[in-house]
FIGU-839750 format. One line per 2 residues: their letters; for each residue x negated, y, z negated of C-alpha. Coordinates in steps of 0.02 Angstrom, whole numbers, always signed. Layout:
a	X/Y/Z; ...
END
This chain:
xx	+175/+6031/+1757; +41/+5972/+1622
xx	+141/+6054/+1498; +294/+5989/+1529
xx	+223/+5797/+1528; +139/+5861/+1361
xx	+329/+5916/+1288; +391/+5764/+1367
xx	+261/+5660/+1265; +314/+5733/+1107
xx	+507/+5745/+1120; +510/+5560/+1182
xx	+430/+5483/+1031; +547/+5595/+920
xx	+694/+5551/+996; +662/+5352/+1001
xx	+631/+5385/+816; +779/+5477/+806
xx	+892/+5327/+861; +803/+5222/+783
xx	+845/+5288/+623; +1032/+5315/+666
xx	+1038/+5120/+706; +941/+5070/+536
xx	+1049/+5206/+455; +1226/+5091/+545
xx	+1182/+4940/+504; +1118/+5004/+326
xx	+1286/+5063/+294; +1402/+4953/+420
xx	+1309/+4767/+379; +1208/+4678/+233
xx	+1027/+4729/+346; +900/+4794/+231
xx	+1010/+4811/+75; +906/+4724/-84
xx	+974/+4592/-182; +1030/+4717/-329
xx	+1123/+4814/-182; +1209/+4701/-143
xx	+1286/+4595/-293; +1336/+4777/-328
xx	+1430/+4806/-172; +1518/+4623/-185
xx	+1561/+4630/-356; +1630/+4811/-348
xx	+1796/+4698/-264; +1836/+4622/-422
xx	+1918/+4800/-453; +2080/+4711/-398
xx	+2048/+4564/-534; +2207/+4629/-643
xx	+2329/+4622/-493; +2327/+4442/-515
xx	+2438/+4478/-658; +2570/+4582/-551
xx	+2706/+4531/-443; +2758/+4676/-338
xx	+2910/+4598/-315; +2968/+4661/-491
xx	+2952/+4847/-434; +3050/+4803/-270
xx	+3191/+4722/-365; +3199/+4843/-509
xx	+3200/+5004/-372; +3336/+4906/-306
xx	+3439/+4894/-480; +3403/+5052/-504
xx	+3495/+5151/-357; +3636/+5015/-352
xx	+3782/+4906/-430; +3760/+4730/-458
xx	+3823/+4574/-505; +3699/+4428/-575
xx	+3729/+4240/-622; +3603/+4135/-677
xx	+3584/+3959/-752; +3477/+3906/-878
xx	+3439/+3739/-947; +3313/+3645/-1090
xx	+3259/+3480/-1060; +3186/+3382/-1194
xx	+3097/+3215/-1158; +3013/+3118/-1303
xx	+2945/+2958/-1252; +3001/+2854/-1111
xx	+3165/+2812/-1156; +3237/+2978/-1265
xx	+3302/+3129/-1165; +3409/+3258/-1192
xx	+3486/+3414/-1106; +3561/+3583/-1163
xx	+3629/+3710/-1021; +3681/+3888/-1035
xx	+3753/+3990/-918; +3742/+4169/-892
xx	+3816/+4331/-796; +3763/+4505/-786
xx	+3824/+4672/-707; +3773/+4834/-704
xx	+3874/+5015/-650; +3738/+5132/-567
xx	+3906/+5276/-582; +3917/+5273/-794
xx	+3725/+5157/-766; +3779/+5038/-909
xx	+3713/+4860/-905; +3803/+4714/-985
xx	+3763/+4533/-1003; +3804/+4374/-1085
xx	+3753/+4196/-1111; +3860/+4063/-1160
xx	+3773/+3914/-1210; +3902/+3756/-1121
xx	+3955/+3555/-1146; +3994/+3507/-999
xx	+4147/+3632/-934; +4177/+3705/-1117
xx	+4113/+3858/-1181; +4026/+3816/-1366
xx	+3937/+3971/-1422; +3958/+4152/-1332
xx	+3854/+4315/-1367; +3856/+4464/-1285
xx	+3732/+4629/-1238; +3751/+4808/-1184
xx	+3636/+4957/-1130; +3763/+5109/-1142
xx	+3662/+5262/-1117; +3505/+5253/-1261
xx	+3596/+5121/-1394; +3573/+4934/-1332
xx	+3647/+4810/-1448; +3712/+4646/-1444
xx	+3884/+4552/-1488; +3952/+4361/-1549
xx	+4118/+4383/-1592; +4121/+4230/-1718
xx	+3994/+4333/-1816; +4058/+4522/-1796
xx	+4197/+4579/-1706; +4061/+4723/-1648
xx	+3895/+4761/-1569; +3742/+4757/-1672
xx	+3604/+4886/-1613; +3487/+5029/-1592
xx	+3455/+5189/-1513; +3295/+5193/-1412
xx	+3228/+5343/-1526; +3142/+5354/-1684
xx	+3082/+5191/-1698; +2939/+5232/-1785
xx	+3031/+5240/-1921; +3167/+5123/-1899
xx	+3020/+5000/-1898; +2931/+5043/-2034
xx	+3103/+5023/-2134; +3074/+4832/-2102
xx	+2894/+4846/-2154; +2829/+4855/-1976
xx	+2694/+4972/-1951; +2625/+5047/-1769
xx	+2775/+5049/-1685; +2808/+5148/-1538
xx	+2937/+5282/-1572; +3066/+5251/-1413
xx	+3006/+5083/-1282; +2968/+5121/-1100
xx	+2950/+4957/-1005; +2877/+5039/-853
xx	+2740/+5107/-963; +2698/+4963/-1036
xx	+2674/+4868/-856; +2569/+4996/-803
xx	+2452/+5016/-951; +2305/+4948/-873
xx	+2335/+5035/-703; +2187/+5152/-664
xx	+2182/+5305/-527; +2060/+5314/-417
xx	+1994/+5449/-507; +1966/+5344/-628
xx	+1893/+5190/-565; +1756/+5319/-488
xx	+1754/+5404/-649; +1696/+5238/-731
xx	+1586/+5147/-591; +1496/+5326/-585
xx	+1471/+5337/-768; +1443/+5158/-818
xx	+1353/+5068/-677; +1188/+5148/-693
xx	+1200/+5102/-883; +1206/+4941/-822
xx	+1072/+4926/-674; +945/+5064/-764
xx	+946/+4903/-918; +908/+4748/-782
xx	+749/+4731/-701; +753/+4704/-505
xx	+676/+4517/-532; +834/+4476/-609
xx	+942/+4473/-455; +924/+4342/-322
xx	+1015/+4259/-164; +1055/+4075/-119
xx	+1184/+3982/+3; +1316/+3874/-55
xx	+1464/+3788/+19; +1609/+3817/-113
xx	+1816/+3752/-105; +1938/+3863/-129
xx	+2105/+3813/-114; +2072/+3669/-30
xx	+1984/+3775/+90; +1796/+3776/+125
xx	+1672/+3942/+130; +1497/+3942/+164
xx	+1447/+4094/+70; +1320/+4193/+20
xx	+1275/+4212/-170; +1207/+4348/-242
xx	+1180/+4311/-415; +1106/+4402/-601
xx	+1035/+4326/-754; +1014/+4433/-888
xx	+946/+4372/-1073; +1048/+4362/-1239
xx	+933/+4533/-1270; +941/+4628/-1138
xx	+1138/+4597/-1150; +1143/+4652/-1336
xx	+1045/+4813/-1265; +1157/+4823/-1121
xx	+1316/+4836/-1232; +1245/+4954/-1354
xx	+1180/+5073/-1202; +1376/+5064/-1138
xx	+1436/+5112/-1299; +1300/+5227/-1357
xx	+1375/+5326/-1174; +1554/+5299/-1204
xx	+1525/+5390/-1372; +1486/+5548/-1248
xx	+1601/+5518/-1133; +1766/+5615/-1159
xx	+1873/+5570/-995; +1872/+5392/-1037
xx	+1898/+5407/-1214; +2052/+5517/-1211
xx	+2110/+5384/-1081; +2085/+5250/-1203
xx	+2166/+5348/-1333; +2315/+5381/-1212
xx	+2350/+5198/-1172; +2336/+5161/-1358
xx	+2446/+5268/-1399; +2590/+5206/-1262
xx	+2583/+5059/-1351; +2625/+5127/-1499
xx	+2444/+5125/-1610; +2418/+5257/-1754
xx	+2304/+5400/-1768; +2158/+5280/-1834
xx	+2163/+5196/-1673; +2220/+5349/-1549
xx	+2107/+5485/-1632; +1950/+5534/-1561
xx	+1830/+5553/-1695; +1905/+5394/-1778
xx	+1875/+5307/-1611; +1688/+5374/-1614
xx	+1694/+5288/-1800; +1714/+5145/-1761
xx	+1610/+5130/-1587; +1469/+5164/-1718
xx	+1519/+5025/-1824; +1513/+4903/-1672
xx	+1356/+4951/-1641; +1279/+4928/-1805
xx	+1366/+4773/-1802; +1271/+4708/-1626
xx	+1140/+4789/-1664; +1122/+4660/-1817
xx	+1148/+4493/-1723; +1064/+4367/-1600
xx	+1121/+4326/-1442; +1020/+4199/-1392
xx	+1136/+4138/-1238; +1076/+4207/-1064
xx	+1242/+4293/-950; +1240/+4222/-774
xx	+1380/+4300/-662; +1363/+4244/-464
xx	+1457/+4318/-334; +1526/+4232/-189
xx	+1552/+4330/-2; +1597/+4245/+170
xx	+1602/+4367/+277; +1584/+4519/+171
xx	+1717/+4462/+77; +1707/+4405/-104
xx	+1792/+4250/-101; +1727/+4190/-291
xx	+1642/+4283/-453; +1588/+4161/-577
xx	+1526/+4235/-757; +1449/+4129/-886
xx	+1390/+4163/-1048; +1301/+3990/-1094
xx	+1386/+3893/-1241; +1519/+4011/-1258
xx	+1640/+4038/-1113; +1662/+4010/-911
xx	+1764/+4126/-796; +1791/+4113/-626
xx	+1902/+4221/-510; +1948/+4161/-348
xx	+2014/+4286/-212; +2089/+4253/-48
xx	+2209/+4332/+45; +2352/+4218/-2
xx	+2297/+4159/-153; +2204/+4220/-318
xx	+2166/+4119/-459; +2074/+4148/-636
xx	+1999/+4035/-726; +1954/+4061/-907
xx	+1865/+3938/-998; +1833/+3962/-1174
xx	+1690/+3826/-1228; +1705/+3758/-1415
xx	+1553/+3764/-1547; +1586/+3601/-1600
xx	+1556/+3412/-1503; +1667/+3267/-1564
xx	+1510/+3215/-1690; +1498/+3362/-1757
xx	+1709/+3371/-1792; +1662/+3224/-1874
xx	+1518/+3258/-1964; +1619/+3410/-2031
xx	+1759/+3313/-2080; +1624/+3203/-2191
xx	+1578/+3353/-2306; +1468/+3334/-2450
xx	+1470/+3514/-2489; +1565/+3470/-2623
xx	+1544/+3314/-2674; +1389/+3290/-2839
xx	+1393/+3117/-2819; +1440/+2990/-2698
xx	+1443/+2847/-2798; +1571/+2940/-2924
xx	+1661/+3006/-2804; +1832/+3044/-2850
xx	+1984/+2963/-2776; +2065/+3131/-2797
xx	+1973/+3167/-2623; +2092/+3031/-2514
xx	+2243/+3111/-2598; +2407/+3227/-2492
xx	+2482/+3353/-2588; +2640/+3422/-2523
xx	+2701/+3583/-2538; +2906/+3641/-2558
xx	+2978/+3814/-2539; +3154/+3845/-2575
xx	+3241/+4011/-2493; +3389/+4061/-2552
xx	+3493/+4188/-2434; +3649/+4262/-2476
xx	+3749/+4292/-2323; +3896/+4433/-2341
xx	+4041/+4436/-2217; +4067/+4591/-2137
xx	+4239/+4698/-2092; +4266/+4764/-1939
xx	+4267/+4948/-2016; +4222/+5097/-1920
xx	+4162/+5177/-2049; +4110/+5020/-2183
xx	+4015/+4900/-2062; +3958/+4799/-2208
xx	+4077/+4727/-2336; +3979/+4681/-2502
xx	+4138/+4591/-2586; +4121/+4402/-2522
xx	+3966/+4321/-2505; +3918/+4154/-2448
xx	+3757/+4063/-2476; +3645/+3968/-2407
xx	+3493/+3879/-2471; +3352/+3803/-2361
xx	+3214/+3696/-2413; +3067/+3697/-2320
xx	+2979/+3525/-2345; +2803/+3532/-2289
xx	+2639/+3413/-2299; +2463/+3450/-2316
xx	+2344/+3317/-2275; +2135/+3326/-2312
xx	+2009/+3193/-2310; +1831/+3240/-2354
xx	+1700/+3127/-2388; +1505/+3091/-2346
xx	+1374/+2980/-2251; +1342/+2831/-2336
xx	+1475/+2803/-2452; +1503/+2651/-2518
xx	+1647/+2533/-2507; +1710/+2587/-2694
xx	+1732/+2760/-2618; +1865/+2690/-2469
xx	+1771/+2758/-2347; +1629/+2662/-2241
xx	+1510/+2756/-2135; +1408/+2618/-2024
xx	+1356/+2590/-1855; +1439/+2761/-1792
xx	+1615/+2694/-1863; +1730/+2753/-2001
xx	+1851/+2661/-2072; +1988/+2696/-2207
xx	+2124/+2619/-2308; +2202/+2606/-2128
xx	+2091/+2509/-2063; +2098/+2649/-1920
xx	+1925/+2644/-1856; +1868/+2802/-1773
xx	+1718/+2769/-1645; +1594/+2901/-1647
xx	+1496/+2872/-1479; +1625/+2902/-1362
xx	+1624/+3097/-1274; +1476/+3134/-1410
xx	+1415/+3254/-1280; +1570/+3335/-1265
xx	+1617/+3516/-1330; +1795/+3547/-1369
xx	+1855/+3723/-1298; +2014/+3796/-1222
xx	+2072/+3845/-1035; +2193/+3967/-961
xx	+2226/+3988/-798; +2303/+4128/-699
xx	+2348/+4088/-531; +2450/+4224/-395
xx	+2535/+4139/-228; +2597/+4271/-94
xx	+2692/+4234/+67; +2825/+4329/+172
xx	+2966/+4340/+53; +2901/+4261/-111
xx	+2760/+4297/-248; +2747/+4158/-374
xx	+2632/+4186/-531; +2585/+4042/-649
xx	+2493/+4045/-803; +2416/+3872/-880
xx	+2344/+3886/-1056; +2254/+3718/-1104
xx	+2211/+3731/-1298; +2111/+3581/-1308
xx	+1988/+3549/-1153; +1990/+3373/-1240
xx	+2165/+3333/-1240; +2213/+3410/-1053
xx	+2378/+3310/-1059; +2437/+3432/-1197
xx	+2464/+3595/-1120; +2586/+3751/-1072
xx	+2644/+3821/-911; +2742/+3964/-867
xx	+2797/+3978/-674; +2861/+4141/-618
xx	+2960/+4145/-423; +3000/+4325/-393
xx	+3090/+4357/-206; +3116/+4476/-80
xx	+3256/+4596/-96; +3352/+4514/+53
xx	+3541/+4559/+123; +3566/+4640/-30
xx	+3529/+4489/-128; +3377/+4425/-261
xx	+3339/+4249/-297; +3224/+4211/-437
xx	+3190/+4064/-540; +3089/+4053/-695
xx	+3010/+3881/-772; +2916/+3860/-937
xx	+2842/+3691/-981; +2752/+3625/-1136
xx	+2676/+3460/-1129; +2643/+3387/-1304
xx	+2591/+3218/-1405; +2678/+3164/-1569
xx	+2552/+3030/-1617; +2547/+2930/-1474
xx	+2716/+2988/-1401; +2718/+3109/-1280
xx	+2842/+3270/-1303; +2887/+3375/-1144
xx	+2983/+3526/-1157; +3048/+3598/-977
xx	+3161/+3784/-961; +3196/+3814/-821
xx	+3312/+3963/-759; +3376/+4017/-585
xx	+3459/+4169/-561; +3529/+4272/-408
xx	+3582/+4448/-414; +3685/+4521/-274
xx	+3733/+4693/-243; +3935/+4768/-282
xx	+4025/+4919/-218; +4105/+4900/-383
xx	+4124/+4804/-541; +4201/+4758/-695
xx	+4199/+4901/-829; +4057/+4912/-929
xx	+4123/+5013/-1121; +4036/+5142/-1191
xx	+3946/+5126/-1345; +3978/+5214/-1487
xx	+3982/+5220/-1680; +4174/+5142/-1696
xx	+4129/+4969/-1592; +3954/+4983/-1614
xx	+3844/+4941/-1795; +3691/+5075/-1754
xx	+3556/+5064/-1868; +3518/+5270/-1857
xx	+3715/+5282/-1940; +3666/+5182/-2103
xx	+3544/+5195/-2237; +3378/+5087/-2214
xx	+3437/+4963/-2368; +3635/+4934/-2315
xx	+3577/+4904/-2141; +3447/+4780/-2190
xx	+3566/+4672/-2278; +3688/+4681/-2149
xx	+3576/+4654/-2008; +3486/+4510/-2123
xx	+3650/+4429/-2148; +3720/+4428/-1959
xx	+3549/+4352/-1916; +3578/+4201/-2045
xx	+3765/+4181/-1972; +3692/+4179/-1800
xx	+3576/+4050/-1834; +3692/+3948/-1920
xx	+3848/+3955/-1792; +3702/+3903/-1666
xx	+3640/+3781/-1767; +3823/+3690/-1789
xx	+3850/+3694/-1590; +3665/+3634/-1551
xx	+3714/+3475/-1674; +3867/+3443/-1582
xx	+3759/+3415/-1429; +3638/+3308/-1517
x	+3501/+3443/-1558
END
């Protein structure tokens, strides 16, 4: 009986142990309990994997599966409004139709640009097996095109260099996908670069009440500061192991060479080249700037990672479950004084009481371009006809302004530097306290909508943080595939200044596709109604093609006057 209480006395202890552990070990791996502060801004940053979605509408794959397996018929409307000032506006509309045959799978649209009810300008395109080319008949009584092979060459024929040798769109979308495979590849390689090079002391947690679209979080933030040093060692210790690591680098050099890059970018050892030059190269400035990146969770969900790098650039990337948004800001160099204190010079300027008045002067600049244009017969086997020419000569007027001068000029000089003014012949005065704390810098922002039946991704590029009003937008509405119909709509807006007069540009175009049993003939394309630039030497189809892009422009041109462009 003694020995049994004895057994009992040991077992019990180890058991309460036991399940002890297996609760620490739960809530170790289930909650935030006893995880450090490194641990954890680990574990919520690692779901910023999904930061390139924000990019993506899924949409798009929906849609093109669905163009893929079926006949369709597409009109869309398109239109360019152009407001400058209050009291100027004007309007140009084009209207278009497409249809595609998933039996011969041949694709043909067309745009014709409209005044009212009448039909000004027409052209025309095909996809007909691998040659896509397009058509105006008041240029070429023909289609004007290329096969989707041996463009490497074809390109390099117009001087272009690193061109893909055939175009696969859905390669190009999914160049920055990663497998899984991958991604663990990469964390497992590349994280412990990265924690093994900060100190534990670096990492730290706070409470903060954030917005995020319009909605408040009270989150957790687990945040790391690391030093303009240990971040120039951190970047040579990732690229000092990338130099070993073969799986990513034969990744890299496959998604370099999708998009088309030569052997000096897609090789190996020349890749290993030049990681050694960027080393050197870090390894021979100073980053003084410390890199603060926070990270934002509500409910073990990372609703916000912020990264700054001080004087240089902000990002933040919001992520909820309707809505993602990046923000990039870029931070200037320079404050308004200092653009001004630039534009006062004296690099090169002896004397400022002899200064030159060569210094306040504009010189303009003229090219003239002359371009022969050469009608073309509709021949199959002479596309271009070098009998008739007709020429055209444009002059290209343009204006370069400079001022330079220096602090304390004198009045002789035309140029006054006093009391944090400068004035010129003018009499513009340019006040040099205002925003003197300023920095100038640039903003884009990337911002993903989802609901039921819509994704809408917008993009916002702000060039001058200073001058917000001037800006560009692009708004992109991508639908459901719904009774066999698609309904997108597409707008592009640039806001601008002319002086003091504002200049807004709006495009906007709505289209809706719907699916046929059957539809107009699409015709094959071939050499006899088709100019392909494989059937011609590199010269003869230069000229031609040269030519029927002049005509183009200048048919366009007359229609675009006509409406008042």
């Amino acid at each position: 009986m003694k020995n049994k209480k004895k057994i009992l006395l040991i077992i019990i202890p180890i058991i309460i142990v036991l399940i002890i552990a297996v609760i620490i070990a739960v809530l170790y791996f289930t909650t935030d309990l006893f995880k450090s502060n490194e641990e954890l801004f680990w574990k919520y940053f690692a779901q910023n994997k999904d930061v390139l979605n924000i990019i993506e509408n899924e949409k798009q794959a929906e849609q093109s599966q669905f163009k893929t397996n079926n006949s369709y018929t597409s009109n869309g409307n398109l239109s360019l409004v152009i407001e400058q000032g209050e009291n100027s506006s004007k309007q140009l509309n084009v209207v278009t139709t497409a249809r595609h045959d998933v039996t011969t799978n041949r694709t043909y649209a067309d745009a014709t640009l409209k005044n009212g009810d009448i039909d000004l300008f027409k052209a025309s395109y095909i996809n007909s097996g691998d040659i896509y080319a397009v058509s105006c008949d008041e240029i070429f009584q023909g289609y004007v095109g290329t096969e989707n092979s041996g463009l490497t060459q074809l390109a390099a024929n117009f001087g272009i260099e690193n061109f893909p040798d055939s175009i696969n769109i859905n390669e190009y979308s999914n160049i920055l996908d990663l497998t899984d495979e991958e991604w663990t590849h990469i964390s497992e390689t590349y994280l412990p670069v990265i924690t093994n090079s900060i100190s534990e002391e670096s990492y730290t947690k706070s409470s903060e009440e954030i917005q995020v679209n319009g909605q408040t979080y009270n989150t957790n933030v687990y945040s790391i500061q690391i030093t303009g040093e240990n971040l120039k060692q951190l970047i040579i210790n990732g690229l000092t192991t990338l130099k070993g690591d073969t799986q990513t680098l034969v990744m890299i050099s496959n998604k370099l060479s999708t998009l088309g890059l030569g052997i000096e970018y897609t090789d190996v050892s020349n890749m290993l080249l030049q990681i050694d030059e960027i080393i050197e190269n870090i390894q021979n400035i100073n980053i003084e700037d410390n890199l603060y990146i926070n990270v934002y969770e509500n409910n073990e969900e990372v609703v916000r990672t912020s990264i700054d790098l001080e004087n240089n650039f902000d990002i933040v990337y919001d992520r909820t479950s309707s809505t993602n948004s990046l923000t990039i800001d870029i931070i200037g160099t320079m404050t308004e004084q200092e653009r001004i204190d630039e534009s006062i010079d004296t690099t090169n300027i002896t004397n400022t009481n002899n200064m030159s008045e060569d210094v306040l002067t504009n010189n303009g600049a003229q090219a003239e371009n002359a371009i022969t244009n050469e009608d073309v017969a509709d021949d199959s086997d002479t596309i271009v006809s070098m009998e008739n020419t007709e020429s055209m000569n444009t002059t290209l007027d343009g204006n370069a302004n400079s001022t330079t001068g220096a602090t304390n000029v004198t009045a002789d000089n035309n140029v006054i530097v006093e009391n944090n003014q400068i004035t010129n012949d003018s009499d513009e005065v340019i006040d040099l306290t205002t925003n003197q704390g300023e920095r100038s810098g640039a903003s884009i922002i990337i911002t993903k909508n989802k609901t039921d039946n819509l994704i809408t991704n917008t993009i916002k590029i702000v060039p001058d943080t200073n001058i917000a009003d001037e800006n560009l937008s692009i708004t992109i509405n991508m639908s459901n595939v719904q009774n066999d119909t698609i309904n997108n709509s597409y707008e592009i807006v640039v806001n601008s200044f002319v002086g003091s007069t504002s200049e807004n540009y709006v495009i906007t175009y709505e289209t809706s596709t719907i699916r046929a049993d059957q539809v107009e003939e699409i015709p094959e394309l071939t050499g006899s109604n088709t100019a392909i630039a494989s059937n011609y030497e590199a010269n003869t189809f230069n000229t031609f093609l040269t030519n029927w892009v002049n005509l183009f422009m200048n048919k366009l041109s007359e229609k675009l006057i006509v409406l008042g462009f």
